[in-house]
N, C-alpha and C positions, 0 to 999 in steps of 0.2 A: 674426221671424215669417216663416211661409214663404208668397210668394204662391200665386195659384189654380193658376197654371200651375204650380208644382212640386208641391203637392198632388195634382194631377190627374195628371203625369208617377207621381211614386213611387206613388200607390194603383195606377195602370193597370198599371205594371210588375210591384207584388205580384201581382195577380189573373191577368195571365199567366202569372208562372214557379209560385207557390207557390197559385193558387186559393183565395187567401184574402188580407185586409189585416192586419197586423200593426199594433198603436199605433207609434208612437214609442218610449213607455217599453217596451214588446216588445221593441223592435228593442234599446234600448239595454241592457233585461239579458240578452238574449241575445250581446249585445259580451263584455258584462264578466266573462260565464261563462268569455269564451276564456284559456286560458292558454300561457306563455311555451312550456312541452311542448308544446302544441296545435300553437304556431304553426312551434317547428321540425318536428315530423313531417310535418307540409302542406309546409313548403317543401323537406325532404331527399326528399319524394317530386319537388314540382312540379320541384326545381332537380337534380334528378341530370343530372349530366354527359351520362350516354349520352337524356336526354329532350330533353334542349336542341336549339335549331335557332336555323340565324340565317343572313342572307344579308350577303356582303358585296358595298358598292356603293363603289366608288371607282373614280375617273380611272386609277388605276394598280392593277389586282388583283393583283400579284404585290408589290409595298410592303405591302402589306394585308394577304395573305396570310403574309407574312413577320413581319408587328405583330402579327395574331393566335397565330401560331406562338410568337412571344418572350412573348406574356401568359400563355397558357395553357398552354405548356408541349407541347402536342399537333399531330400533324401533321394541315393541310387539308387532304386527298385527293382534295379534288371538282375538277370542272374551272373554269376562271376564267372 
């Protein structure tokens, strides 16, 4: 059972993004619509290579630089 406060959290979050509340059993067959196609086309967009971003933070940038160079295959170009 979900207390006041999560109640209150997820209805107030609906009403901001979507302008509306959604039941629970809403939310959960709208889950179940989703399919395994669904989910890779969402992620071959969200995860292509040239969208990605990411910062490195280490004591040593140029070790790091050189880890992520041997993972992926690709050169860092940016500065350290």
């Amino acid at each position: 059972m979900e207390s006041n406060g999560n109640v209150a959290d997820r209805n107030g979050t609906q009403l901001l993004l979507l302008g509306k509340i959604r039941s629970i059993d809403q939310t959960l067959a709208r889950i179940d619509k989703v399919t395994a196609k669904d989910v890779l086309r969402v992620a071959k967009d969200i995860l292509a290579f040239d969208k990605l971003r990411m910062a490195i933070v280490a004591a040593d940038g140029t070790n790091a630089k050189l880890k992520f160079e041997e993972i992926t295959g690709k050169s860092w170009n940016k500065p350290l």
